[in-house]
N, C-alpha and C positions, 0 to 999 in steps of 0.2 A: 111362140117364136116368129120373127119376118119372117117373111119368106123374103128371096132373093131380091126382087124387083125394091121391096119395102126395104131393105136393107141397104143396098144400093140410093135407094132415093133420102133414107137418111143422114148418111154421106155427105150426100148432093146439097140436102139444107145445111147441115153445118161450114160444108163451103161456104156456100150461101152467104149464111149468118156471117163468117168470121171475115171476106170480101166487104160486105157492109160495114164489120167493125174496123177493118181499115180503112174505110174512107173515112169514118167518123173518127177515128184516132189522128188522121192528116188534118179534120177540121178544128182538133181539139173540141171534139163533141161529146162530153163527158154523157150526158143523158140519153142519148142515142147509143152508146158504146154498151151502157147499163140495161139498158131495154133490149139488144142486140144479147147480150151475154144471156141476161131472162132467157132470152128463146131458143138458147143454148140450153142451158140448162134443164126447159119442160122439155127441149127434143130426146136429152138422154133420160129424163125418169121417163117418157112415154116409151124408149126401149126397152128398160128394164119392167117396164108395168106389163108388156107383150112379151116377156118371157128371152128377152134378148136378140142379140143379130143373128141371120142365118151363117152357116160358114158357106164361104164362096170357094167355086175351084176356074179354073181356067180364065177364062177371057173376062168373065164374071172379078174372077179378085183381082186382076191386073187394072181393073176399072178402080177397083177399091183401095189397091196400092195409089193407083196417082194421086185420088180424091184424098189420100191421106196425108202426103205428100203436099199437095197446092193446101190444105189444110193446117198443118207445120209451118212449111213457110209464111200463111198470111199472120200463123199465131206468133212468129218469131219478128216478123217488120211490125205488129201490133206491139209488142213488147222491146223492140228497138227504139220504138217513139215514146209508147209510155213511159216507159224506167231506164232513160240514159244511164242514168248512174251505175246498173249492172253493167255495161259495155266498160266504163271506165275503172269500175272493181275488179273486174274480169284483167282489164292491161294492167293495173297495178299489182296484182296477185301474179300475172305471167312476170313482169321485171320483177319481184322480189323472187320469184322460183329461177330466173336463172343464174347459171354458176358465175360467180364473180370471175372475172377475168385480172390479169397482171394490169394492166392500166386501170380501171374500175379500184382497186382494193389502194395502186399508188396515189390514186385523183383521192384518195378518202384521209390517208395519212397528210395530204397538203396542208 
């Protein structure tokens, strides 16, 4: 198992990593984004090959909440650039779920 520090610095690379994959998702840098994701990837089998992360407690996990945090977010503007088309399945799937209104179902009978 990490120990804390190691745990923590693992974190800190997948930030890392996933910072670098959005600049290369801004540059539409398909082959950077690819080699980025690789080093994603051996980061978590070399966790799991050490037996996994330490559990953190106090000041120690609130480090690891953020880092998880700025981590989500870069993974969600990466996937805002690559796959517009979820964003716009996402609004067409909200307008079909909401309830039809009196004007909406009269505008239909026109």
């Amino acid at each position: 198992m990490l120990s804390n520090q190691q745990t923590l610095a693992a974190y800190e690379n997948i930030l890392f990593f996933t910072q670098k994959m959005l600049e290369a998702a801004k540059k539409n840098d398909n082959q950077q984004m690819q080699y980025l994701e690789d080093r994603i990837d051996y980061q978590i089998r070399s966790i799991k090959n050490e037996g996994g992360l330490a559990k953190l407690s106090g000041e120690l996990r609130n480090q690891k909440i953020q880092l998880l945090h700025c981590i989500l977010d870069n993974d969600k503007a990466i996937k805002d650039i690559t796959d517009p088309w979820l964003n716009e399945l996402s609004a067409l799937i909200h307008t079909m779920n909401r309830p039809e209104t009196k004007e909406s179902a009269s505008f239909k009978t026109r």
